[in-house]
C-alpha positions as CSV (number, residue, x, y, z in Angstrom):
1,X,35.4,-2.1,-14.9
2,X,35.7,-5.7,-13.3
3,X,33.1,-7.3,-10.9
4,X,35.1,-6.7,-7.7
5,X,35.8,-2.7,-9.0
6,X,32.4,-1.9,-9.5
7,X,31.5,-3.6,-5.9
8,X,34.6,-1.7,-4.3
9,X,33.1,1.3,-5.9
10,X,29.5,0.5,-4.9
11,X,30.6,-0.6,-1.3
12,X,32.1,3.8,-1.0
13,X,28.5,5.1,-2.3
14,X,25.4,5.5,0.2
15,X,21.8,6.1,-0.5
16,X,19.8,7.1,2.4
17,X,16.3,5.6,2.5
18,X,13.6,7.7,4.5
19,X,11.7,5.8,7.3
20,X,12.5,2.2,5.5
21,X,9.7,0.4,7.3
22,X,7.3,-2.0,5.6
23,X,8.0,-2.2,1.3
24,X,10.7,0.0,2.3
25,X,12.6,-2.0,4.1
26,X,12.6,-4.3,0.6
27,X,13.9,-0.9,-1.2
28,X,17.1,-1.0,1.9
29,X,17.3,-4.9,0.8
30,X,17.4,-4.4,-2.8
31,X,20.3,-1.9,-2.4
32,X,22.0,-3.7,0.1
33,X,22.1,-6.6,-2.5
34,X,23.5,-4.3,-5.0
35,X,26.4,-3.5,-2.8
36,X,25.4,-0.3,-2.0
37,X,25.6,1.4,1.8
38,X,22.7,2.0,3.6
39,X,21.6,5.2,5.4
40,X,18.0,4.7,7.5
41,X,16.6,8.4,8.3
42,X,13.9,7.6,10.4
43,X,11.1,11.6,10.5
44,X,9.4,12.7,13.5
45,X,6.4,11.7,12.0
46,X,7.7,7.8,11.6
47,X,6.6,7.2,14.9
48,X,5.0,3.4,15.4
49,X,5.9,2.4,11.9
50,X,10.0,2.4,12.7
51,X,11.7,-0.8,12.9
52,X,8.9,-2.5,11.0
53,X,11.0,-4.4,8.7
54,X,9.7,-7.6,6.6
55,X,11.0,-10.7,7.1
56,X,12.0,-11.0,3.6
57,X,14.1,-7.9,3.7
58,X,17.7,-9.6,3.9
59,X,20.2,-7.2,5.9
60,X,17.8,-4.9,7.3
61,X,18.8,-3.2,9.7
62,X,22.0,-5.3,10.5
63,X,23.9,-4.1,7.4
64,X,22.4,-0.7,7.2
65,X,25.6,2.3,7.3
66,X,23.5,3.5,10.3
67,X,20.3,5.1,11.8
68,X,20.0,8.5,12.1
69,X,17.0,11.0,13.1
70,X,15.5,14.0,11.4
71,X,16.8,17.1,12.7
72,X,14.8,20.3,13.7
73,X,15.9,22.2,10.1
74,X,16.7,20.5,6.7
75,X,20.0,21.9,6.8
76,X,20.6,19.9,10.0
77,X,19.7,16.8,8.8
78,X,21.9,17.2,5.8
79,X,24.8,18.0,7.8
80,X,23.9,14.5,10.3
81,X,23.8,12.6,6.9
82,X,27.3,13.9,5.7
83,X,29.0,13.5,8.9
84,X,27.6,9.8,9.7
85,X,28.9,9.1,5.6
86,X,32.5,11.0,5.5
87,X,34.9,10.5,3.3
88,X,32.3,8.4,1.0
89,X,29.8,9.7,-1.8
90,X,26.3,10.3,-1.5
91,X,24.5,9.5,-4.4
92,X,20.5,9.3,-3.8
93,X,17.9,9.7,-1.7
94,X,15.0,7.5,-1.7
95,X,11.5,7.5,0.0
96,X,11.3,3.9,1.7
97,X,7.5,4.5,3.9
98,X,4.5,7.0,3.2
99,X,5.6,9.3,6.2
100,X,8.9,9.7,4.6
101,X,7.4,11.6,1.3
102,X,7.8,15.2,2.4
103,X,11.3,14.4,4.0
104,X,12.6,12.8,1.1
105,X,12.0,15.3,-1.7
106,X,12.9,18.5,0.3
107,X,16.3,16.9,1.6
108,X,17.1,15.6,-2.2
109,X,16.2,18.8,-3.6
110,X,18.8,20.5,-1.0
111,X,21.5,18.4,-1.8
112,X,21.0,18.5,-5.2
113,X,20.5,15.1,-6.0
114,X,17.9,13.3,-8.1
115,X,14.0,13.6,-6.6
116,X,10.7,15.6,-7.1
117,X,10.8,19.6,-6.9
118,X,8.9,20.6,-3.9
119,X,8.0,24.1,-5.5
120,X,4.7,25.4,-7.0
121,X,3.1,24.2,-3.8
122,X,4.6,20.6,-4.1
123,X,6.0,21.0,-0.5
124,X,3.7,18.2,0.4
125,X,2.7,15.7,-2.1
126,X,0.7,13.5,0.8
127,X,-1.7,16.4,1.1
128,X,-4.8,14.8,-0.2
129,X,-6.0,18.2,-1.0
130,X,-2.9,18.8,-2.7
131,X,-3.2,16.2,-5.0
132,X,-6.9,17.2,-6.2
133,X,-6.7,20.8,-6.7
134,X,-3.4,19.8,-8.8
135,X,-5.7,17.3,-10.8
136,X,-8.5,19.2,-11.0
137,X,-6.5,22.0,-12.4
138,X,-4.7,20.1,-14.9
139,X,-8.7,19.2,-16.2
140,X,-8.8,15.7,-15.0
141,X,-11.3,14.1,-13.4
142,X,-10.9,15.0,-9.3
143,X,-13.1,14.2,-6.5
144,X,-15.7,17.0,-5.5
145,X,-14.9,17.5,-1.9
146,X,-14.1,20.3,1.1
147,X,-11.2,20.4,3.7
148,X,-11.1,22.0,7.0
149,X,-10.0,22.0,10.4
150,X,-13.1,22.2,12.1
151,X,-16.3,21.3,11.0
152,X,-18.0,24.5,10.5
153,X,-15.5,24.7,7.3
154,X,-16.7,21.9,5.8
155,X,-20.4,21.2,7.1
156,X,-21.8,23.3,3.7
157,X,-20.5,20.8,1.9
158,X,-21.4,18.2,3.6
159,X,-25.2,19.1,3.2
160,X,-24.8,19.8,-0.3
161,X,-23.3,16.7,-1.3
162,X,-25.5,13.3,-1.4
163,X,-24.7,10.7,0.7
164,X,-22.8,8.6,1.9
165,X,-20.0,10.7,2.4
166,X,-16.3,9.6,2.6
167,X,-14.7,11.7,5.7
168,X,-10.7,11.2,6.1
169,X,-7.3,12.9,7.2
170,X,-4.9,14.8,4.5
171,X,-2.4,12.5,5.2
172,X,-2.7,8.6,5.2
173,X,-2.0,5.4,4.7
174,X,-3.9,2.0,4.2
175,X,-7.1,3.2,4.4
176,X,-6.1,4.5,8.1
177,X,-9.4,6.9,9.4
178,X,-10.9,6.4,6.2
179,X,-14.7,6.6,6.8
180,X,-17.8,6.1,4.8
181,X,-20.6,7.8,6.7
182,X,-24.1,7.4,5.8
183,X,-25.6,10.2,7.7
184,X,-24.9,13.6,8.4
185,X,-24.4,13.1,11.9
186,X,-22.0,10.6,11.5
187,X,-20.0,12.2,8.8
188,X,-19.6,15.5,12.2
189,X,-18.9,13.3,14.3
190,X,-16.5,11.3,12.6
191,X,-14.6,14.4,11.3
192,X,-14.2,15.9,14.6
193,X,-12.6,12.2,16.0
194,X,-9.7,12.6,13.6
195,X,-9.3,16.2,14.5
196,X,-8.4,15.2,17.8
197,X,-6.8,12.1,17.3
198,X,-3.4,10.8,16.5
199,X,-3.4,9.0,12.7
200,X,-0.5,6.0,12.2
201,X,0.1,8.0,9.2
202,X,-0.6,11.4,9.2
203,X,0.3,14.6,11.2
204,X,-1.3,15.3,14.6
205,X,-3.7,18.8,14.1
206,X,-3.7,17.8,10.2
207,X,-6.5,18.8,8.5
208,X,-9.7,16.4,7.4
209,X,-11.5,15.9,4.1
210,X,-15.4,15.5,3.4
211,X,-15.6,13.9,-0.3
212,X,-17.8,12.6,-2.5
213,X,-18.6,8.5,-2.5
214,X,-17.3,7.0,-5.5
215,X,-18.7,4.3,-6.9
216,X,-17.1,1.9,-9.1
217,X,-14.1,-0.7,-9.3
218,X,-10.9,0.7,-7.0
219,X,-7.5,0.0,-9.2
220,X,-3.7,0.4,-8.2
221,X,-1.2,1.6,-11.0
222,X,2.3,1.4,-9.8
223,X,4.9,3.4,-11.7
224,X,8.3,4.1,-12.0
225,X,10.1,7.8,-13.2
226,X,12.9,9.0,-13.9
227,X,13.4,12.4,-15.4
228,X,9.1,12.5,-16.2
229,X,9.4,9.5,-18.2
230,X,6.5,7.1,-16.3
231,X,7.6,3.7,-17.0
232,X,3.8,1.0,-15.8
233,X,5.3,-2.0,-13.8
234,X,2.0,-3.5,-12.6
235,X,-2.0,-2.6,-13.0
236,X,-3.4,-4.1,-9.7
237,X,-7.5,-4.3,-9.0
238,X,-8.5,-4.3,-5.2
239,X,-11.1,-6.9,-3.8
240,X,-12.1,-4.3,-0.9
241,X,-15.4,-5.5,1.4
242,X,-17.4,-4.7,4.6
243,X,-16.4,-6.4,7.1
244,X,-16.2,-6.4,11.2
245,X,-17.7,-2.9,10.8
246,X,-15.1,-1.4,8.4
247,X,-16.4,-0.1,5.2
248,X,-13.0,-0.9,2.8
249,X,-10.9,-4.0,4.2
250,X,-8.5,-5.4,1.5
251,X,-9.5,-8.8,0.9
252,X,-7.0,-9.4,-1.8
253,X,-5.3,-7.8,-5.0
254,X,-5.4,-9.0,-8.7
255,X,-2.9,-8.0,-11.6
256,X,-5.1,-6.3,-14.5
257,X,-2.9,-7.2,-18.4
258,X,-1.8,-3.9,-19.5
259,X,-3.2,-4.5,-22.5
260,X,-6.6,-4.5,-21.1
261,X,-8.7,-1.4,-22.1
262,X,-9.5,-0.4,-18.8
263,X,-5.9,-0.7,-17.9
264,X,-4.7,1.4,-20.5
265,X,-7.3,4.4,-19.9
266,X,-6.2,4.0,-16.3
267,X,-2.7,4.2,-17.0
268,X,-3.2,7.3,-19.5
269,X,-5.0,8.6,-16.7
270,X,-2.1,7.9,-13.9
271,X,0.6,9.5,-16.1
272,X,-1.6,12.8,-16.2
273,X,-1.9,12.7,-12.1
274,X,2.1,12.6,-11.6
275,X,2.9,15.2,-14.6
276,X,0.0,17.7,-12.6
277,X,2.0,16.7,-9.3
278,X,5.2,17.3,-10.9
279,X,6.4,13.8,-10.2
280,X,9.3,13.2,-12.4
281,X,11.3,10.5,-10.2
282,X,10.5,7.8,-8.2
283,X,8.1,5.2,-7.4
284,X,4.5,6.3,-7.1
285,X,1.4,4.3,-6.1
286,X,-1.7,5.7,-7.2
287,X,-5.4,4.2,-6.2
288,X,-8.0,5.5,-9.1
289,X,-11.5,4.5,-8.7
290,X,-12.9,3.9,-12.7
291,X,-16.3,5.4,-12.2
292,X,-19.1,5.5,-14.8
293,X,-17.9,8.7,-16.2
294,X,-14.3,7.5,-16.4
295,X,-11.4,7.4,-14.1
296,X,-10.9,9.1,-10.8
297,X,-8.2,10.1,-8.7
298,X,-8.2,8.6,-5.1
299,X,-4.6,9.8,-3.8
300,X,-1.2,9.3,-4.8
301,X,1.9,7.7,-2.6
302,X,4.9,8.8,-3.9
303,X,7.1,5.4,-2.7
304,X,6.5,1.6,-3.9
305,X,3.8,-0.4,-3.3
306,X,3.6,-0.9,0.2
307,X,1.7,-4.4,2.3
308,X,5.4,-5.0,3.3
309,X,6.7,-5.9,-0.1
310,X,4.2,-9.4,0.1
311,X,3.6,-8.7,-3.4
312,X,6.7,-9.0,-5.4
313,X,6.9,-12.5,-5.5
314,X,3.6,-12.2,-7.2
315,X,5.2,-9.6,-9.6
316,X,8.3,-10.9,-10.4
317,X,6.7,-14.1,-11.2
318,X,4.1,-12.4,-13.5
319,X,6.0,-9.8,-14.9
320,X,10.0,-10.9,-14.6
321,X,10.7,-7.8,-12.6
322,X,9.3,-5.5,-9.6
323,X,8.4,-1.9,-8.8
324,X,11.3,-1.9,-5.9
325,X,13.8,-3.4,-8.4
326,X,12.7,-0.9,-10.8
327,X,12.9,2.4,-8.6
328,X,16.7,1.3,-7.9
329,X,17.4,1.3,-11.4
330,X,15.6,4.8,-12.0
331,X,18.2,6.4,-9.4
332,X,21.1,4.3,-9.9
333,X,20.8,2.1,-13.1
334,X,19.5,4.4,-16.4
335,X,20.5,2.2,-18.9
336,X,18.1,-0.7,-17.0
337,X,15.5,1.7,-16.8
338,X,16.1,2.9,-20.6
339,X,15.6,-0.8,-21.5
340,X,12.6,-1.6,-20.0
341,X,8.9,-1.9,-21.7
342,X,6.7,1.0,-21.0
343,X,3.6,-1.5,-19.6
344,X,4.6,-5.2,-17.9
345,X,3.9,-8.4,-20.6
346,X,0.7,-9.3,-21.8
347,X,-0.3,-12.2,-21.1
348,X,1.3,-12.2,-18.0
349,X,4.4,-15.2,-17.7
350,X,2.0,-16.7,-15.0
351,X,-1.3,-16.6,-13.1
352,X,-1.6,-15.7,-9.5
353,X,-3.0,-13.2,-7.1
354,X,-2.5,-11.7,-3.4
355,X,-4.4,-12.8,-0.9
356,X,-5.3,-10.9,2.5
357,X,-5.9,-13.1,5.4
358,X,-9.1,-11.6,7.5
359,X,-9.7,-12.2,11.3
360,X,-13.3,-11.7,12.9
361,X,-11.8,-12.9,15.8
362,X,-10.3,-10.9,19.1
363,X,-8.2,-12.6,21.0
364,X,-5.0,-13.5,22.3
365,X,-3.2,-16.2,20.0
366,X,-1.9,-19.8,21.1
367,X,-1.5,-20.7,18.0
368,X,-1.5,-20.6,13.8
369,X,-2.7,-23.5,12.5
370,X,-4.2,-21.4,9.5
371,X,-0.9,-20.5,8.2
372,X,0.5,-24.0,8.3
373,X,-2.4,-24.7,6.7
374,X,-2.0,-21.7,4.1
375,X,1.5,-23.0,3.7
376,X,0.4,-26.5,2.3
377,X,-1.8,-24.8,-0.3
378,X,-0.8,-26.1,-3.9
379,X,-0.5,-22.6,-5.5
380,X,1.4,-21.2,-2.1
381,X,4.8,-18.7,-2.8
382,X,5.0,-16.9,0.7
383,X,3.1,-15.3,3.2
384,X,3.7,-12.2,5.3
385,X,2.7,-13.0,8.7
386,X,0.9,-9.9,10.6
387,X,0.0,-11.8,13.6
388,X,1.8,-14.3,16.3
389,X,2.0,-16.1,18.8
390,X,0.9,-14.2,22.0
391,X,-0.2,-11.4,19.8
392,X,-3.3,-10.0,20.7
393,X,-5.3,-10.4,16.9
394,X,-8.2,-7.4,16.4
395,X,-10.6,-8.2,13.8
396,X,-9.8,-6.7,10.8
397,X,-11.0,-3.7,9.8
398,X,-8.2,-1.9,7.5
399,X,-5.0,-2.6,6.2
400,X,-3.4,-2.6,9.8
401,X,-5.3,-5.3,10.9
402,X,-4.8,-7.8,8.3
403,X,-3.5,-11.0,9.7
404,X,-1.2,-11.9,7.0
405,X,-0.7,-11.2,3.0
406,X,-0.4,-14.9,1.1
407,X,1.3,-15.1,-2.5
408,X,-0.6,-17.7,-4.6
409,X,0.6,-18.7,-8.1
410,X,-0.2,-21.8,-9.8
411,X,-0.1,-22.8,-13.7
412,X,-4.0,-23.9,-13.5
413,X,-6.7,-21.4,-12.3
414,X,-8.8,-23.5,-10.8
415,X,-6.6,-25.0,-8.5
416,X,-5.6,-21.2,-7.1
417,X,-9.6,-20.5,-7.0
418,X,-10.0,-23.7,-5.0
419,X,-7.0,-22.4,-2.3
420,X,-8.4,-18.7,-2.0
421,X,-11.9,-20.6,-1.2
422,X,-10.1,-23.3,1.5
423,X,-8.8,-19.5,2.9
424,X,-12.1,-18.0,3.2
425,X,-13.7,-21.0,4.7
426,X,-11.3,-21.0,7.4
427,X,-11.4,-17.3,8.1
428,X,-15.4,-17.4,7.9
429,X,-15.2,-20.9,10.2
430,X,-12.5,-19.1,12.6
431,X,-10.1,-21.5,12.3
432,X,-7.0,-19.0,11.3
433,X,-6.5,-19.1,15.4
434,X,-6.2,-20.7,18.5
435,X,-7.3,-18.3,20.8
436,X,-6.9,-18.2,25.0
437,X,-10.2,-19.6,26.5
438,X,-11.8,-20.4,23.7
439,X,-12.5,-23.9,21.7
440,X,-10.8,-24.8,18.9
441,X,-11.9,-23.6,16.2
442,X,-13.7,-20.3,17.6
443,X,-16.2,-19.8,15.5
444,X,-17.3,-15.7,14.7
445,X,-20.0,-16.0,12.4
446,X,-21.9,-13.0,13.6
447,X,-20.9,-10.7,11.0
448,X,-22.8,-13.1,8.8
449,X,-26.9,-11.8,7.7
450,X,-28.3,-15.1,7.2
451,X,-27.5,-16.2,10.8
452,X,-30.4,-17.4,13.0
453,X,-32.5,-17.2,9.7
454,X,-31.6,-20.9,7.7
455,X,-31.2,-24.1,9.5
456,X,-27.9,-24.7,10.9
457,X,-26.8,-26.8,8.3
458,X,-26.9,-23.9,5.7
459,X,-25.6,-21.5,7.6
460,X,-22.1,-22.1,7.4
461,X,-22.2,-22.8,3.9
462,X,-24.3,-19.3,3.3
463,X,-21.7,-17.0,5.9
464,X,-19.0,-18.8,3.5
465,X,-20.4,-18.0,0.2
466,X,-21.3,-14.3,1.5
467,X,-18.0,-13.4,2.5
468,X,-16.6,-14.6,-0.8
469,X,-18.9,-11.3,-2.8
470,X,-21.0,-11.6,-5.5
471,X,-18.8,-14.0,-7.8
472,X,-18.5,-16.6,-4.9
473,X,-18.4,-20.1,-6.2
474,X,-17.4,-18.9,-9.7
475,X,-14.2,-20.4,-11.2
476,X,-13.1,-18.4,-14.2
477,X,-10.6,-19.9,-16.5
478,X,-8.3,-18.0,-18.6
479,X,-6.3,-18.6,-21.6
C-alpha cells in the first residue's frame, strides 16, 4: 500500500480519546500526526481539567473530528460516537486523562474493541481500594489500610495503626487530597474535609482511605500492553519534599537504567500489579514505594504518564522513543510494538532529568523573568509553563500548583547539576516572579528553619542548600 493509500485510509478511521486533557492531549497529537481522526469524549467527571491542552500538543483541539459529551447510559454514548463518525470506522478507544479510566474501558468493552475487561470487579480500576485488595490477593505486597465513608468506619483503624497516617480519596490524581497526618485528630479531621468536598480528580460522595505511612524511595514505572504482554518504557524516581505546608510536592523526576537492580525488582513487581488488575492494554502509570521489606504498591493510573506530556522530550532523548508513542502502536501498530525491547537501553543514549519549578510565593504575576532565565540554561530542552502573566501563582503545594515542568539534558553532568542548583536558588531567593506590589525579587524565605537563627549572610545560602535535600551541593558524575 503506497504512502498516500495508507493516509487516505488512516484519514476514514477514528479513535476517540476520553477526556484528552494534560498527557492526553499529546496522545490526540500523536494520532493526529499519524493521520488518524480524532474523537474528544469529554465524562461528567472531567470537570475543570477539560480543554487543558499542552502547548506542545500540535492540532489539539483544532483538528480533532469533534467534541462530544458522555451520555446518561453507555449505550447512549456509543450511539453519540457513531452518529458524530458515520460512514467511517471506528477502530480504538483510548484513555487520554485519569478521570477518563472508567469511561474508557466500559465503552471499549461495549463496542468490542481493544481495552481492559471491566469484570471480576474491574468496573473501576481508579478505586484505590480496588487496586489493593486485587494486590493483596494476588500475594503481593499491598498497603495495610481501611476505607469508609464516614469516619466511624475507619477510626479502628486508625488507632490501631502507628502514625503518621496517610488519609486520601479513592479516586485521584497528583497527589490531589493526599494527606500525611501526624495525629489522630488530624487524620478525623482531614478525612471528614474530603467527605464533603469536591476532589479535581475524583467523584463527589467518593469514599476516603486511612493507610499506612510508607517509608522509603517513591518510583514511577510506566508501561505499555497489549494483549497482557507489559512492554517497560521508562523507570522514573520522584524527588518529592515538604514544602509551603504540603507533605509530597514533586520537586523533579529522574530516569532509573533498567538494568539497575532495584529497577528490575520494581519492574517484576509492576507486571504482577497489572496481571492482578487485569490490565492487558494500554498505558499504565504505577507509583511503588520500595520499602525495606521490598516493593509496595502506591496506585495505579491506567493512561500515560501525565505532568502534561513535559517529559517526553526527556524520554525520547534518553530512550529513542516515548510511552505516548508506544500506547499508539499497542492499539494501532502491533508489529511496532512486537519489535520493541522489553526494558528502555542501558546506559541511557543521554543524561538528563525533569525538573519542577516551586513557588513559595502568592501573588498576582507581572512578570517571568525565571523562565527566560530557565530558558538560557545550557542543558535547557523545554518547559511547560503552569503559570502567566496575570495569573494569580499559589505556592506550591501539589502537582497542581507547580509553576512549570523544565526538560534539562546535557552531555556533561555537572553542567545539568549546576542549572537544577541556578533553579533552586531562584525559587528559594523568589525570583521566578514579579509580583503586583511587591519588590523585585520578593523574597519568601519563611519556609526556611534556620531563619532568624545565622547571620544574614548565611542565611540565604543555608534556605538554599535546605531546599535542595540531603545531597545538596553534591555533583555526582556518571559514566
Amino acid at each position: 500500500m503506497g504512502v498516500s493509500q495508507q493516509m487516505v485510509q488512516r484519514l476514514q478511521q477514528c479513535v476517540v480519546v476520553v477526556d484528552p486533557y494534560s498527557t492526553g492531549g499529546m496522545l490526540a497529537a500523536e494520532l493526529l500526526q499519524r493521520n488518524y481522526c480524532v474523537v474528544a469524549l469529554w465524562t461528567s467527571e472531567v470537570q475543570e481539567n477539560r480543554g487543558h491542552f499542552p502547548a506542545a500538543a500540535k492540532g489539539v483541539p483544532e483538528k480533532f473530528l469533534c467534541e462530544l459529551e458522555e451520555q446518561e447510559t453507555l449505550a447512549a454514548t456509543a450511539a453519540t460516537i457513531h452518529k458524530a463518525t458515520d460512514g467511517m470506522e471506528l477502530v480504538a478507544v483510548m484513555c487520554g486523562g485519569e478521570t477518563g479510566v472508567k469511561v474508557a474501558d466500559a465503552l471499549a468493552e461495549f463496542l468490542g474493541l481493544r481495552g481492559n475487561s471491566t469484570a471480576d470487579g474491574m468496573e473501576n480500576r481508579r478505586d484505590k481500594r480496588v487496586q489493593q485488595e486485587a494486590v493483596k490477593a494476588a500475594g503481593l505486597r499491598s498497603v495495610r489500610s481501611a476505607c469508609g465513608t464516614s469516619w466511624s468506619e475507619v477510626s479502628d483503624f486508625a488507632a490501631r495503626e502507628a502514625l503518621p497516617l496517610i488519609v486520601k480519596p479513592v479516586e485521584s490524581a497528583g497527589s490531589d487530597g493526599v494527606k500525611k497526618c501526624n495525629t489522630f485528630e488530624e487524620a478525623k479531621e482531614h478525612f471528614e474535609l474530603l467527605m464533603n468536598s469536591q476532589r479535581k480528580c475524583g467523584a463527589q460522595g467518593a469514599a476516603v482511605l486511612v493507610q499506612e505511612f510508607l517509608k522509603g524511595t517513591e518510583y514511577i514505572v510506566d508501561i505499555v500492553s497489549r494483549n497482557g504482554v507489559h512492554k517497560t518504557t521508562m523507570v522514573w524516581v520522584y524527588d518529592r519534599r515538604a514544602a509551603n505546608g504540603g507533605d509530597f510536592v514533586m520537586y523533579g523526576q529522574k530516569c532509573v537504567l533498567a538494568d539497575d537492580p532495584v529497577a528490575q525488582e520494581l519492574i517484576a513487581y509492576s507486571k504482577g500489579c497489572l496481571d492482578a488488575l487485569k490490565v492487558t492494554n494500554g498505558a499504565t502509570h504505577t507509583e511503588v514505594m520500595m520499602t525495606a521489606d521490598g516493593p509496595c504498591l502506591v496506585e495505579v493510573n491506567s493512561r500515560c504518564h501525565g505532568a502534561a506530556g513535559a517529559w517526553m522530550p526527556l524520554a525520547e532523548a534518553l530512550t529513542g522513543y516515548t510511552q505516548v508513542g508506544v500506547c499508539v502502536d499497542a492499539f494501532l501498530s502491533p508489529e511496532a510494538f512486537d519489535r520493541l525491547s522489553e526494558v528502555p537501553p542501558s546506559p541511557f543514549l543521554k543524561a538528563g532529568e525533569m525538573v519542577s519549578l516551586i513557588s513559595f510565593q502568592e501573588g498576582v504575576v507581572e512578570g517571568t523573568p525565571g523562565f527566560d532565565a530557565v530558558r538560557r540554561l545550557r542543558s535547557y530542552v523545554s518547559l511547560e509553563e503552569n503559570v502567566h502573566v496575570g495569573d494569580r501563582v499559589q505556592k506550591t503545594i501539589d502537582l497542581f500548583t507547580v509553576t512549570g515542568l523544565a526538560v534539562l539534558i546535557h552531555s556533561d553532568p555537572e553542567v545539568l547539576a549546576e542549572d537544577i542548583l541556578l533553579i533552586r536558588k531562584m525559587e528559594v531567593e523568589g525570583s521566578l516572579f514579579d509580583l503586583q506590589g511587591c519588590e523585585s525579587p520578593c523574597r519568601s524565605l519563611s519556609g526556611s528553619p534556620v531563619m532568624g537563627v545565622l547571620p544574614s549572610c548565611f542565611e540565604f545560602i543555608v534556605s538554599l542548600l535546605w531546599s535542595l535535600g540531603p545531597n545538596a551541593g553534591v555533583l555526582q558524575k556518571t559514566n
